[in-house]
Structures are given as structure tokens and as C-alpha cells.
N, C-alpha and C positions, 0 to 999 in steps of 0.2 A: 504494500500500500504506500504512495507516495506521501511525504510528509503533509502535502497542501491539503492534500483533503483528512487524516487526523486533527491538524489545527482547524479543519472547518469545522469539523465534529466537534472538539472540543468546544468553537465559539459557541455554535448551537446547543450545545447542552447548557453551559451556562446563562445566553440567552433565553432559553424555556423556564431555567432555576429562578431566574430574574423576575418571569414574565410569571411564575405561580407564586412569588415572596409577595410580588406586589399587587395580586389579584388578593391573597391574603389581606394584606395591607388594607386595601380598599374597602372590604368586605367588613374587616373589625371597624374602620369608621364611618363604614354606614348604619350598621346594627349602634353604634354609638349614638348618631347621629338619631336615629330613628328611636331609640328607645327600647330595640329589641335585644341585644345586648349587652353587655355590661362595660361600662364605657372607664376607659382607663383612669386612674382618681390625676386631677389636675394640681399641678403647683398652685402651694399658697402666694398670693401678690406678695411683691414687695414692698417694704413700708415705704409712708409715705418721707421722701425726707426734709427734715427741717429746714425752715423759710429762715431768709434774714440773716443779718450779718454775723449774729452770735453764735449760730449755726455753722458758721464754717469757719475751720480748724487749718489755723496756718499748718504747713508740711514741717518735720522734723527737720532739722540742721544735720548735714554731716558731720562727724565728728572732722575727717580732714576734707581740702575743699579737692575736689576729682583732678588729675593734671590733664582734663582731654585734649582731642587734636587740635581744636580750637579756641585754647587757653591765650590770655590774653599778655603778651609782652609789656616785660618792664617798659616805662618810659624812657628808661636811659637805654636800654636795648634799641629801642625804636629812633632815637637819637643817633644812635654810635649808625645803625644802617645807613641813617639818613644821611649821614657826613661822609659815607662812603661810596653810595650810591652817588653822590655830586660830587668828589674828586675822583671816580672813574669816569663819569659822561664832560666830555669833550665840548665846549662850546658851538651850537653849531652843527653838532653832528648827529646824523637821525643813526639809533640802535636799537635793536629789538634786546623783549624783555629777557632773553635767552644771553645775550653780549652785554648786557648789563651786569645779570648775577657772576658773569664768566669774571668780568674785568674787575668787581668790585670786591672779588674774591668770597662770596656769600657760601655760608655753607648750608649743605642739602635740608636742613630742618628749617633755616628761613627764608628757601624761595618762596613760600605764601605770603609771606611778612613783606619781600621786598616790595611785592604787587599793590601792599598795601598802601607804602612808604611813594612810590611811584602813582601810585594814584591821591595822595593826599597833596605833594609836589605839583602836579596837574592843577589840581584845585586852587590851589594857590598861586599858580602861575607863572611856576619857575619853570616847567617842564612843558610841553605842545604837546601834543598826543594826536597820532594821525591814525584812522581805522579801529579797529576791534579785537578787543580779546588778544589769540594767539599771534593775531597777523599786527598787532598794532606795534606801531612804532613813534619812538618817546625822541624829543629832540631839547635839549637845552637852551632857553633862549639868554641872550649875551645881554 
């Protein structure tokens, strides 16, 4: 017997297993439904819960505070980038954010950080910024 048709058999049985579980199925929540038989006992509601500001319970404190990915740098950290991030960029000269971290010697835990530092520069309007995201390119104005 070739395998395809065992796996068909096999589909077909379990589809028929299916098709009497859920005739089953149907069957206890009609007799439910109807009243003819015995209808399975229903969870009790949940309470209601308390209205108003006394009601709700500030969340516990960690005992220490988490260090996630997205923890927030010292301001002297954010400082020392920023002064390094502008004595590598060139007056003048357009670099992507990738020739940036290269030149300013950034290490791999704060290329998120430099994006930050380069985008706050922007805002301030030391920095031009041409394009988007990956492609965007940062120029120093003199």
C-alpha cells in the first residue's frame, strides 16, 4: 500500500473522530439548551470590582530597579557620546549613522544611544539630517 493513501486513511478516521466528538458536543447543548438534559453547572460571576480611587492599589516596588534593554543612561554618559560624536563628524561632511559610531569609536552597547544623541543634535540644530532611518545621512553645519 502506498504511503498517500495510509495518510489518507488516517486523515479520514480522525476526521469522522472529529465529526462524532462534535455531533456529541452539539447534542449535550441542545438537550441543555432545551431543558431535556442536564445542563453542565455554570461558573459563578465575578465580583463586582471596587469603584473609585480608594479602590485601586498602587503596584509593589521592586526591591532592585530591573537593568532592561532600554535603561536609561547616565547624563554624563550621554554627555561624554555627545562630545565624541562632534569631534568625529567633520564640518561639512555628510556620514551615515554606521561612519559615525565607526569614527567616534562607540562601543556595540551604545549604538542605540548614539541614534539618540544624533537625533537630539538634529533638534537642536547643530546637525542637518537628510532622509530616513537606515539611509539617513547626518551632516554638520559650520
Amino acid at each position: 500500500m502506498p504511503p498517500s493513501t495510509s495518510i489518507r486513511k488516517l486523515i479520514e478516521q480522525a476526521l469522522e473522530e472529529a465529526r462524532e466528538e462534535f455531533a456529541e458536543i452539539v447534542k449535550r447543548k441542545l438537550e441543555a439548551l432545551m431543558g431535556d438534559g442536564e445542563a453542565a453547572p455554570r461558573r459563578a460571576p465575578k465580583p463586582a470590582r471596587p469603584e473609585g480611587r480608594r479602590a485601586r492599589r498602587p503596584a509593589a516596588a521592586p526591591d532592585e530597579p530591573s537593568r532592561g534593554r532600554r535603561s536609561r543612561a547616565p547624563e554624563a554618559h550621554m554627555a561624554e557620546l555627545r562630545s565624541r560624536v562632534l569631534s568625529a563628524m567633520p564640518m561639512g561632511e555628510p556620514l551615515k549613522r554606521a561612519r559615525i559610531i565607526e569614527l567616534a569609536r562607540v562601543s556595540d552597547e551604545d549604538e542605540p544611544r548614539v541614534a539618540a544623541v544624533l537625533r537630539k543634535l538634529k533638534d537642536e540644530g547643530i546637525l542637518q539630517m537628510r532622509g530616513t532611518k537606515a539611509s539617513a545621512v547626518y551632516t554638520r553645519k559650520g
